[in-house]
C-alpha positions in Angstrom: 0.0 0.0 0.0 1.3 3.3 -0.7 2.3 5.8 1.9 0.7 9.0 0.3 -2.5 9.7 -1.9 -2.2 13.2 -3.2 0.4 14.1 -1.2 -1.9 12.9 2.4 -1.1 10.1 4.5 -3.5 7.4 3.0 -4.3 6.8 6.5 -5.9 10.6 6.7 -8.0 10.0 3.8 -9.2 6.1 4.7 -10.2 6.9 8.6 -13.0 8.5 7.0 -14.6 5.5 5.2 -14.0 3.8 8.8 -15.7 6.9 10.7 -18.8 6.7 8.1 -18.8 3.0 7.4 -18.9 1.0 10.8 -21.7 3.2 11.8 -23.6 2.2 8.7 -22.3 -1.2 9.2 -23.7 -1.2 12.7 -27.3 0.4 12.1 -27.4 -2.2 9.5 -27.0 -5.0 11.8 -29.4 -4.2 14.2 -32.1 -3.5 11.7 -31.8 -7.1 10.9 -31.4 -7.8 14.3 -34.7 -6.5 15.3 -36.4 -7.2 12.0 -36.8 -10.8 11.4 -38.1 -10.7 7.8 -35.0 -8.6 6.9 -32.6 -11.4 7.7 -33.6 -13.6 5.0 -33.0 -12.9 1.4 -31.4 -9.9 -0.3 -31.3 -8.0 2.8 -29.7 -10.2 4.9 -26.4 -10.8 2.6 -26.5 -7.0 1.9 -25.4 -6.4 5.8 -23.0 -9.5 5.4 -21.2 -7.9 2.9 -21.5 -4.3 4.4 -19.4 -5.6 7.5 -17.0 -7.4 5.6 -16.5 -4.2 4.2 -15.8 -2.4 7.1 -13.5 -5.3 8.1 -11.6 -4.1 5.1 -12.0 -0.5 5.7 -11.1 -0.8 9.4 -8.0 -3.5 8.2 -6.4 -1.0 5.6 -7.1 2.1 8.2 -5.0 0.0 10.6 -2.5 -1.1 8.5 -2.1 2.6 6.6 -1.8 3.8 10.4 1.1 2.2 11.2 2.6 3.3 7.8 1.9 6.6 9.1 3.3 5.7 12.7 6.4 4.0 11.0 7.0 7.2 8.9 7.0 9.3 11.6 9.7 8.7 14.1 9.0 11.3 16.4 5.5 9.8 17.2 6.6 7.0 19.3 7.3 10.0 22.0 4.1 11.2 21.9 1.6 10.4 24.7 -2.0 10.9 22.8 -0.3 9.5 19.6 0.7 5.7 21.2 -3.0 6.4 22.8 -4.6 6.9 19.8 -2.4 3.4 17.9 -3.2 1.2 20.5 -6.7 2.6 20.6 -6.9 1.6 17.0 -5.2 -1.8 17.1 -8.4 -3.1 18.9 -10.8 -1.7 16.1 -10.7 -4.4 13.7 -11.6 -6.8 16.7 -14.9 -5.4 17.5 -15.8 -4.9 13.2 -14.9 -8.5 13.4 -17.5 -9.4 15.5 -20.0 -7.6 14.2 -19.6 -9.6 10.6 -19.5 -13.0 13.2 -22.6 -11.9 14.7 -24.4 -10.9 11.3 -23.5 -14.5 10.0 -24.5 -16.0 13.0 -27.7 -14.6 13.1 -28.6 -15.2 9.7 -27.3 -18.8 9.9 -29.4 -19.0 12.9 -32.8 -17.9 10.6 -32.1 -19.4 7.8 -31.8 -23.2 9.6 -34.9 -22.0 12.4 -33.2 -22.0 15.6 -35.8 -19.7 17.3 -34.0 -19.7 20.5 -30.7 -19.0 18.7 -32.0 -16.7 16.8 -33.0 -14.6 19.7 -29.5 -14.8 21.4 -28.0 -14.0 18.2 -29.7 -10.7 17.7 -29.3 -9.6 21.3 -25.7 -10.2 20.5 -25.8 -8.6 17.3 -26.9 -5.5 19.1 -24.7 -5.6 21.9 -21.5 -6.2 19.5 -23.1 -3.5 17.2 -23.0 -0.8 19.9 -19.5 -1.5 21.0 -18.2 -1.4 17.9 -19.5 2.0 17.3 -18.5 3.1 20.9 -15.2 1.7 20.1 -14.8 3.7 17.0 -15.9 6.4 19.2 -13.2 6.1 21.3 -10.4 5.1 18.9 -11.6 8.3 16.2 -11.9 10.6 19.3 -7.9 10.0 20.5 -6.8 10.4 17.2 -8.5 13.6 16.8 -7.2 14.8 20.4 -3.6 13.6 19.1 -3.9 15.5 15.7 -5.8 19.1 17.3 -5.3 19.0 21.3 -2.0 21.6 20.3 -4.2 24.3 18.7 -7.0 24.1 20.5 -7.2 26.4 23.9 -8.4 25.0 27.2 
């Protein structure tokens, strides 16, 4: 992966699809989660293959990151920087269960496992909302690394 898109930091231009695309990815999953008759079909696959795609966002933000870490030597020293990196290492952990979940649930509908079913979309939701608190969090250091100096207290 290159280092720089129009002279940026890929990783300043790809957190964006991450910031935008696990909330999306999220809301998705819990519609299906509390709509049963959206699981099977069309719909259903359409949030599978949202999440995998913020997998892949959230795996190349991560990976463009620690290009951006790597290129920067001076970062290592930085408090809200390491903060921020080892915020974001954790990301693609909670994306990744949200696509688990998503499968799980649909699996769960498409064979008829009532019971399942019902534990599987409480735990779509659950994993849902951390994932977005996560991103939250991991969005919110980066943004206190990157502005904290020019902002006044």
């Amino acid at each position: 992966m290159t280092y720089k898109i129009f002279d940026l930091p890929t990783h300043i231009l790809v957190i964006h699809l991450v910031v935008v695309g696990i909330p999306v990815a999220a809301l998705a999953t819990i519609a299906i989660a509390v709509r049963p008759q959206w699981r099977s079909g069309k719909a259903g696959l359409a949030v599978v293959v949202i999440d995998a795609l913020a997998v892949v966002g959230t795996y190349v933000a991560r990976i463009s990151g620690e290009q951006f870490y790597n290129h920067n030597p001076g970062f290592s020293q930085l408090k809200q920087i390491v903060d921020h990196k080892n915020l974001g290492l954790t990301l693609i952990w909670y994306v990744l269960g949200l696509l688990v979940a998503a499968i799980l649930l649909i699996l769960a509908e498409k064979y008829e496992r009532p019971p399942l079913t019902t534990v599987f979309a409480i735990v779509a939701t659950i994993v849902a909302v951390a994932a977005v608190v996560q991103t939250v969090r991991v969005g919110d250091a980066g943004a206190r690394a990157t502005w904290s100096s020019y902002i006044t207290k």
